[in-house]
C-alpha positions as CSV (number, residue, x, y, z in Angstrom):
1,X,-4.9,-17.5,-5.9
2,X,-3.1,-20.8,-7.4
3,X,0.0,-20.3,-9.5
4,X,-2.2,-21.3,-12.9
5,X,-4.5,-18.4,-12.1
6,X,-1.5,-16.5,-11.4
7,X,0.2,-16.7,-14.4
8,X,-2.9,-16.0,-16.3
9,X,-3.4,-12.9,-14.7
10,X,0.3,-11.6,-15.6
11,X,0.0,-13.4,-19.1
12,X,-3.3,-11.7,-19.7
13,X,-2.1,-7.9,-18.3
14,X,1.2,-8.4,-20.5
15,X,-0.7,-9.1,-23.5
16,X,-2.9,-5.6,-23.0
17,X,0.6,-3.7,-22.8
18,X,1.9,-5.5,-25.3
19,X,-1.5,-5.0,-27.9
20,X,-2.3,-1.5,-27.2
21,X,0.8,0.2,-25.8
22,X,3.9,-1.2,-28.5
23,X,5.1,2.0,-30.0
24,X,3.0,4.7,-28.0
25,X,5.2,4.0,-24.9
26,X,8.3,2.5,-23.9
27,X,8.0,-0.5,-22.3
28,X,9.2,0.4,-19.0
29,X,6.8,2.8,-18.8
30,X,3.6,0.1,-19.7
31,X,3.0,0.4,-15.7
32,X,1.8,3.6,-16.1
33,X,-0.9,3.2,-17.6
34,X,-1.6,-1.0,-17.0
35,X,-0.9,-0.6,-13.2
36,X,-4.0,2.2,-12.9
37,X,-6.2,0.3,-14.9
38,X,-5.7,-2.2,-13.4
39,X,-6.9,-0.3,-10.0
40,X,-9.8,1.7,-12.0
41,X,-11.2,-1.5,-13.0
42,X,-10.5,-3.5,-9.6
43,X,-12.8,-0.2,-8.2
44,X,-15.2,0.0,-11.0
45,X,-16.2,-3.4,-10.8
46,X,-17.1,-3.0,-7.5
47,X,-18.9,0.0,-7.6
48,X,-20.9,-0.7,-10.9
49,X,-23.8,-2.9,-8.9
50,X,-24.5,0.8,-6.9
51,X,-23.7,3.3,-9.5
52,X,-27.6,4.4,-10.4
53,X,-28.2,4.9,-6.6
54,X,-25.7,7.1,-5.9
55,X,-26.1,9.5,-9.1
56,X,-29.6,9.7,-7.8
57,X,-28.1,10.2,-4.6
58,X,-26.3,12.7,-5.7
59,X,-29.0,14.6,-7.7
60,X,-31.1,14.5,-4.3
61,X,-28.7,16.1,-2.4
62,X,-27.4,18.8,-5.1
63,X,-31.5,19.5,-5.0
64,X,-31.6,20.3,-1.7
65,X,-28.2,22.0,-1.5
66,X,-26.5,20.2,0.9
67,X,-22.6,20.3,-0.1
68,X,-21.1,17.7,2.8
69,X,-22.1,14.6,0.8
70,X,-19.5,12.4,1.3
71,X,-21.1,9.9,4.0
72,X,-24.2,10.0,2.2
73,X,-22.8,8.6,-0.4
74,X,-20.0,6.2,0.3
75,X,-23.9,5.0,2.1
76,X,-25.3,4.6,-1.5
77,X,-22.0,2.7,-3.2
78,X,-21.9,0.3,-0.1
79,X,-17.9,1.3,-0.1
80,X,-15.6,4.0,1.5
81,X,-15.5,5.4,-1.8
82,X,-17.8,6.0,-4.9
83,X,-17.9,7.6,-8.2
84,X,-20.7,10.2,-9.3
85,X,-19.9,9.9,-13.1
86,X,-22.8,8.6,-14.6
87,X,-20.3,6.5,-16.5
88,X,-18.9,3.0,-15.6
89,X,-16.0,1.5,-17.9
90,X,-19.0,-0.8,-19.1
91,X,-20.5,2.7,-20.6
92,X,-17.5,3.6,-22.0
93,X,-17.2,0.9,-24.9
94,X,-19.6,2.5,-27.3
95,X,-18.5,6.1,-27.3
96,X,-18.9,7.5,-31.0
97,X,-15.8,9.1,-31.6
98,X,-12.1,9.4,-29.8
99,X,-13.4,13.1,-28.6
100,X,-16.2,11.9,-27.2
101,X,-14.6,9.1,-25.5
102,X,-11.9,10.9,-24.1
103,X,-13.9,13.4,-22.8
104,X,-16.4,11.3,-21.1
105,X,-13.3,9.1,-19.9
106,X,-12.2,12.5,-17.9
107,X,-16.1,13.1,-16.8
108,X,-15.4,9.2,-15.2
109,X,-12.0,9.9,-13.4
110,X,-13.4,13.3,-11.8
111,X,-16.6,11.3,-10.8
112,X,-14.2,9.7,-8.0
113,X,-14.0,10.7,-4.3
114,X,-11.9,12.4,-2.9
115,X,-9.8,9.2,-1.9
116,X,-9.7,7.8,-5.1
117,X,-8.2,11.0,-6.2
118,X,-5.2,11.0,-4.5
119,X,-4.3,7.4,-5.6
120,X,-5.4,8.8,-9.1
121,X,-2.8,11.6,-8.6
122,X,0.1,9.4,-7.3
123,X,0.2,7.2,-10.5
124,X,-0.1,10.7,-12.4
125,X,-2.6,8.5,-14.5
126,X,-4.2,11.9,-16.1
127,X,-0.6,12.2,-18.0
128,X,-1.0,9.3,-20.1
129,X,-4.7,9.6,-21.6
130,X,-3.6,12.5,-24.4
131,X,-1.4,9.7,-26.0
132,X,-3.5,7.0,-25.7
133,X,-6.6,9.2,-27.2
134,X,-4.2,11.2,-30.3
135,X,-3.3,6.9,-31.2
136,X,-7.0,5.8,-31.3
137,X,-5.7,4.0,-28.2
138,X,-7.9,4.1,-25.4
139,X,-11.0,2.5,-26.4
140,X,-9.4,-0.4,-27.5
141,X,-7.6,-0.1,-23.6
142,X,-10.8,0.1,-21.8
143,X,-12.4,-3.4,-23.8
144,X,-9.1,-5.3,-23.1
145,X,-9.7,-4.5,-19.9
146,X,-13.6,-5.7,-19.3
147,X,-12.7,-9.1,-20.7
148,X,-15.0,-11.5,-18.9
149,X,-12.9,-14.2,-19.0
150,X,-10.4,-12.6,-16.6
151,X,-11.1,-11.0,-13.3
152,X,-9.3,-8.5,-11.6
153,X,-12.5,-7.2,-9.1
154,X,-11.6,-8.6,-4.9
155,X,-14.8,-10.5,-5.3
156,X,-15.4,-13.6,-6.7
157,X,-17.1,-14.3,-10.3
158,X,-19.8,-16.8,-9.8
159,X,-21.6,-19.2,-12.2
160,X,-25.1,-19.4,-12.4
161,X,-25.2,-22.3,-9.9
162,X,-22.9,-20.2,-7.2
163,X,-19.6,-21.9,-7.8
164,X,-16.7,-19.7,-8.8
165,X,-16.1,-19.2,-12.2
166,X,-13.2,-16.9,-11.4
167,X,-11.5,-16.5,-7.6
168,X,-11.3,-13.1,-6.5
169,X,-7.9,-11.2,-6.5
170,X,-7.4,-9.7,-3.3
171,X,-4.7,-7.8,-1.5
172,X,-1.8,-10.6,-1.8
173,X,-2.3,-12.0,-5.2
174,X,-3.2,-8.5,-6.4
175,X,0.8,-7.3,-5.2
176,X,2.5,-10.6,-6.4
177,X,0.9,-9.7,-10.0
178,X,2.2,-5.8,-9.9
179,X,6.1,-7.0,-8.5
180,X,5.7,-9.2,-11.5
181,X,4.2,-6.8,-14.0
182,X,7.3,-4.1,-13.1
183,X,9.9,-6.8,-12.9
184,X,9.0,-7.9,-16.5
185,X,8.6,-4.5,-18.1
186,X,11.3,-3.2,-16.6
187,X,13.8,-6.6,-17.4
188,X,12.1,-5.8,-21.5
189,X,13.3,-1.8,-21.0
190,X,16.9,-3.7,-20.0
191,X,16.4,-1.3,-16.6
192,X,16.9,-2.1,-13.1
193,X,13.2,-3.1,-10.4
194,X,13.9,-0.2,-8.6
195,X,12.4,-2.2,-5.5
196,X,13.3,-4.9,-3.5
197,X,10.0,-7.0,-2.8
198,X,9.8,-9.0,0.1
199,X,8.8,-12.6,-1.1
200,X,5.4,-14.0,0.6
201,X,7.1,-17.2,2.1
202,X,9.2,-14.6,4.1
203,X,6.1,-12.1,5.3
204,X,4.7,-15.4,6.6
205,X,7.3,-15.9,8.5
206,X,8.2,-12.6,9.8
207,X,4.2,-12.9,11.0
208,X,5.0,-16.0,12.7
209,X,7.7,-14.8,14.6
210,X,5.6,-11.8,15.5
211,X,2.7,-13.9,16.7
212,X,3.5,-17.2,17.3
213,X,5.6,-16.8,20.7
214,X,2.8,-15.1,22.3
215,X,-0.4,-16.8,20.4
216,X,-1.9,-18.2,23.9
217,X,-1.8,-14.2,25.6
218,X,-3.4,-12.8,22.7
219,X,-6.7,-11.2,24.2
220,X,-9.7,-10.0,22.6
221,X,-9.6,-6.4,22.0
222,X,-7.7,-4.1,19.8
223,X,-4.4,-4.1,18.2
224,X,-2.9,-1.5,16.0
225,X,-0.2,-3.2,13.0
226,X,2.3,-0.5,11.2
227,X,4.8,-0.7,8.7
228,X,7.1,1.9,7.9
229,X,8.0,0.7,4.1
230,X,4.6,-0.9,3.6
231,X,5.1,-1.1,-0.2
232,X,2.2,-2.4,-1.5
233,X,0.8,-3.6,1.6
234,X,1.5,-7.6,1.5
235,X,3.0,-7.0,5.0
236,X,0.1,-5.1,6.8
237,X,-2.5,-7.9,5.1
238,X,-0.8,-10.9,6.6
239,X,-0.1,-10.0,9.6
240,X,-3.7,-9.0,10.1
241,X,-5.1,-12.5,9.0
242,X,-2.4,-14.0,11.1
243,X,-3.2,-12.5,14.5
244,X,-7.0,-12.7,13.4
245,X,-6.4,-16.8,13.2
246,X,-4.6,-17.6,16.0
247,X,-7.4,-15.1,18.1
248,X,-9.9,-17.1,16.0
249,X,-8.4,-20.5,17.3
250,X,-8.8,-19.8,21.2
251,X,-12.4,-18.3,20.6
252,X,-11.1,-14.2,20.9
253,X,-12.5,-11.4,19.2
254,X,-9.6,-9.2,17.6
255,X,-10.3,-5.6,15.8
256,X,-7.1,-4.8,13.7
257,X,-6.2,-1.1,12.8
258,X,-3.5,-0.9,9.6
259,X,-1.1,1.9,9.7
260,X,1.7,2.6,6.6
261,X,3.8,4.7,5.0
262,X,5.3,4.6,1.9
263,X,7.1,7.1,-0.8
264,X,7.2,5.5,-4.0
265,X,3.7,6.6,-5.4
266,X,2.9,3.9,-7.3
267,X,2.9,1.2,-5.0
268,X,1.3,3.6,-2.5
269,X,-1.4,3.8,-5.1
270,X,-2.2,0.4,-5.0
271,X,-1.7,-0.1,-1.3
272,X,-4.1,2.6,-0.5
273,X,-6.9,1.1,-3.2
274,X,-6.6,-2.6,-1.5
275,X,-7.2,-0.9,2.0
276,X,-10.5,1.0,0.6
277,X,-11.2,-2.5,-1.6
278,X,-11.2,-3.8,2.1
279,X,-14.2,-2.0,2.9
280,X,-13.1,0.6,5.6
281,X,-12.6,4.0,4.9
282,X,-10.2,5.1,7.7
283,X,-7.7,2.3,6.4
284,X,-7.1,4.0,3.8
285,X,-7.0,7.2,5.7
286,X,-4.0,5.4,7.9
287,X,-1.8,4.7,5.0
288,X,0.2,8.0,4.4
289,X,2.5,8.4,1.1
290,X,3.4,9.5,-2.2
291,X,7.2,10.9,-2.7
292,X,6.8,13.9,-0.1
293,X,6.3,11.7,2.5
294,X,9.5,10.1,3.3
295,X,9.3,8.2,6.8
296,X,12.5,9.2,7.6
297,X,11.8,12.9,7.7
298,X,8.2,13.0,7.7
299,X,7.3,10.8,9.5
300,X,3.2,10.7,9.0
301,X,2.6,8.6,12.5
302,X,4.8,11.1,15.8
303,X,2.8,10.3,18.6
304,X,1.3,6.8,17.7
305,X,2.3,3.4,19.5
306,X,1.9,0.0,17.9
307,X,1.3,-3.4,19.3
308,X,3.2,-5.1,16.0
309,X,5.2,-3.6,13.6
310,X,7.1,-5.4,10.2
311,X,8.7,-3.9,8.0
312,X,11.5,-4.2,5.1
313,X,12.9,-1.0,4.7
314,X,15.4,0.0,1.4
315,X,19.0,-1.7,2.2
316,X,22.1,1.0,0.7
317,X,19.7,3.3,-0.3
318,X,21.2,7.1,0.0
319,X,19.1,9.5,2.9
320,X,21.2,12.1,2.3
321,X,18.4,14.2,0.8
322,X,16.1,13.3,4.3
323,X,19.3,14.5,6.3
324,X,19.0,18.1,4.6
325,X,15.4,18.3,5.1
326,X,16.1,17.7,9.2
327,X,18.4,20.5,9.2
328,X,21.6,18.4,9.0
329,X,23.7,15.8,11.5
330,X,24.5,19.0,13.7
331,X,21.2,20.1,13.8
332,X,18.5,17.6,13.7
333,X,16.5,16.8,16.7
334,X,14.2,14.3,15.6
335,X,13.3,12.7,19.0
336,X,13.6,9.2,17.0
337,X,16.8,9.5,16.3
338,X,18.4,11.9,19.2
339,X,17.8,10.2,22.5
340,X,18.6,10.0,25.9
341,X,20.4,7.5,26.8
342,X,22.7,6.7,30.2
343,X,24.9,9.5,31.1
344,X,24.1,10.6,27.3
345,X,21.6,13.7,27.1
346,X,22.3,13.8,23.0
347,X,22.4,10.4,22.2
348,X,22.6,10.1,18.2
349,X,21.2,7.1,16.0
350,X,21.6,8.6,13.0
351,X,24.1,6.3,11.0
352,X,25.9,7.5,7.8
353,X,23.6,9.7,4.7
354,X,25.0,6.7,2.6
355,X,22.4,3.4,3.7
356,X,19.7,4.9,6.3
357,X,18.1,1.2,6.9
358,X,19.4,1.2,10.3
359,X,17.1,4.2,10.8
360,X,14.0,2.4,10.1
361,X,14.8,0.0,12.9
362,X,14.8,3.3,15.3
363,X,11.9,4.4,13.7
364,X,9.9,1.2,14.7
365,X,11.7,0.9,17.9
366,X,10.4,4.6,18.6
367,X,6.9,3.5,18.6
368,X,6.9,0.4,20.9
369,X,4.4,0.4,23.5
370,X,5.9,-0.5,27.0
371,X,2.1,0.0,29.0
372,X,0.3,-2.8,28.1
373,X,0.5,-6.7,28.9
374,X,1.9,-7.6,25.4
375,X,4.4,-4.7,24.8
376,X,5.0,-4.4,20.8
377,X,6.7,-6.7,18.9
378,X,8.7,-6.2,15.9
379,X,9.7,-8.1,12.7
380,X,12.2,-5.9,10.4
381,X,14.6,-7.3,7.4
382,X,17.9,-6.2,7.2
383,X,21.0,-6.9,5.2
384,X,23.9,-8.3,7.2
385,X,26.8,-5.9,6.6
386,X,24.3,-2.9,7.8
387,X,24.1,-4.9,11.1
388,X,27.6,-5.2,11.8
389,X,28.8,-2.1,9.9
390,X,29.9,0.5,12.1
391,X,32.5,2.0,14.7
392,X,31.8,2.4,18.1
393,X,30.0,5.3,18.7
394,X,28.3,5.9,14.8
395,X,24.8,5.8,14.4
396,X,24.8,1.8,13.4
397,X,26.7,0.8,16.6
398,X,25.2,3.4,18.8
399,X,21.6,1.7,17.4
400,X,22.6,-2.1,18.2
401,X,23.7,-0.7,21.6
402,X,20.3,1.2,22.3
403,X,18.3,-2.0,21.3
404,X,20.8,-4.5,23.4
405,X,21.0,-2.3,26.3
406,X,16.8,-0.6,26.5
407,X,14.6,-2.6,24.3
408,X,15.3,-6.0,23.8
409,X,15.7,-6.8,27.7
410,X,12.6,-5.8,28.7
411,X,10.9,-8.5,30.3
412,X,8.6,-6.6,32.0
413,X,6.8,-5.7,29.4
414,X,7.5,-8.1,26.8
415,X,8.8,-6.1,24.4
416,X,11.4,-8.1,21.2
């Protein structure tokens, strides 16, 4: 997506908030509500070409009493997910009255699978749809929204002689609009991102560091990508078409599996509706999160290894409350971060409650796989001090040790 296109998008979403929210919300709270719609329509408009086929999908099989439907019909929506509301947001505009709309507003929302559901639940989108019904609101929300002259579906809107009358919005344009959509409201609300989000220059890179060095070994085959912090995804996504480009180039045949964890809901939300967007059901089943599922100290991936891993985990941000949850520095035994290691039967990582990034780098270096050709590659950012913080013996220095002294010298299999 060009910058033009860009700024259209943000202008366009802005405006909505701006139009229909003023005075029923505060501004830093317009994500709430623009953020999900955003999603609902990016799904709807996918699954509106489908939606007769699997209602009648769904009348056949509650006919013939068969309960385990799902397969059925994700068949019928052509998607990993689907909606059995015999609404679309298109049906929506020309509800009668705000009773009747909200009402058959709720029928749409519980028409979604059980996938959609969760990322439903994790922008706690159901909260905001009293207010915006009591203000004569959401109507008005749903029309802004279907606006043909902006697209927000991952396809492409064609003219009637098959050239593109509006480029799709996928994965990467679809994050750079949302870090600019909270940035703004949030700079209008005079309140702090909250986030830090990795610019797209620098994912390319860190992919290029990843794959690059090793571009002529790349084999056909399978090769599993995670991200610990995976935000809202950008990360996992470029990597993917990366390695899928350079296997392309020497005529290999890659299949990529895309693993991630994230806590803050809301861009877990999104990430987990790009991966279904993507077509493939157990993507979305790989990327764990919502604010219960720290990677710290639930870590939603024990036993997995992974060929390439990036990552930008939170710099300064407190783990104290992760630290509890593990039973305390006495008592945790989270093989990740207590380790064997020379004369050292109780080896501890774990660096001060006060910045955990450190941590994530044991995390990720926890899941390297020594058995293959390639071994696993990581790319992680880090802030400098956190690097070279650290007395002998803490967690930070005992952590650059561990990597200096195991990992990084490793030439037999490979591993960086």
């Amino acid at each position: 997506m060009d910058q033009a296109t860009h700024n259209k998008i943000v202008s366009f979403l802005w405006g909505i908030a701006d139009d229909v929210l003023r005075d029923l919300f505060k501004r830093g709270k317009y994500p709430d509500v623009i953020l999900p719609m955003c999603v609902l329509r990016r799904l709807d408009a996918v699954l509106e070409p489908t939606q007769k086929a699997v209602v009648e999908t769904r009348d056949i099989l509650d006919q013939a009493s068969i309960t385990e439907q799902r397969a059925a019909l994700c068949q019928a929506s052509g998607q990993a997910f689907y909606n059995t509301s015999k609404f679309t947001l298109r049906d929506l505009k020309t509800r009668g009255s705000q009773q009747q709309l909200r009402q058959d507003f709720e029928d749409y929302l519980e028409g979604f699978s059980s996938n959609v559901q969760d990322i439903l639940e994790n922008f706690k989108f159901r909260n905001q749809i009293s207010t915006l019904s009591k203000a004569d609101a959401l109507g008005t929300l749903i029309n802004k929204f279907l606006d043909p002259d902006i697209n927000l579906s991952p396809n492409p809107v064609l003219n009637g002689d098959g050239s593109v009358k509006h480029p799709a919005l996928d994965n990467h344009s679809m994050g750079t609009v949302f870090e600019e959509l909270v940035r703004k409201f949030n700079e209008e609300n005079n309140e702090e991102a909250g986030e830090h989000w990795t610019p797209r220059d620098a994912v390319r890179l860190m992919a290029n560091l990843i794959f690059l060095p090793i571009a002529d070994a790349i084999q056909s085959g399978s090769y599993l990508l995670y991200d610990g912090a995976c935000g809202t995804g950008g990360m996992l996504t470029v990597a993917e078409e990366t390695l899928r480009d350079l296997a392309a180039k020497d005529g290999k045949q890659v299949i990529t599996h895309l693993y991630g964890q994230e806590i803050n809901p809301e861009t877990y939300a999104i990430c987990k509706a790009d991966m279904l967007l993507k077509g493939g059901g157990d993507r979305a089943e790989h990327i764990v999160g919502g604010a219960e599922h720290s990677t710290l100290s639930h870590d939603a991936f024990p036993a997995s290894e992974f060929d390439f891993m990036l990552s930008n985990p939170p710099y300064g941000k407190s783990w104290k409350k992760d630290l509890e949850t593990m039973g305390g520095k006495d008592a945790m035994r989270d093989p990740r971060f207590k380790i064997v290691h020379g004369d050292d039967p109780d080896y501890s990582l774990i660096t001060r409650s006060s910045d955990g990034q450190m941590l994530f780098l044991a995390n990720l270096a926890s899941k390297m796989n020594h058995d293959t050709p390639l071994g696993s590659r990581i790319a992680e950012v880090h802030n400098g001090s956190s690097l070279f913080t650290g007395d002998a013996g803490q967690g930070e220095s005992n952590i650059r040790r561990w990597v200096i002294e195991t990992i990084g010298w490793r030439p037999s299999s490979r591993c960086r």
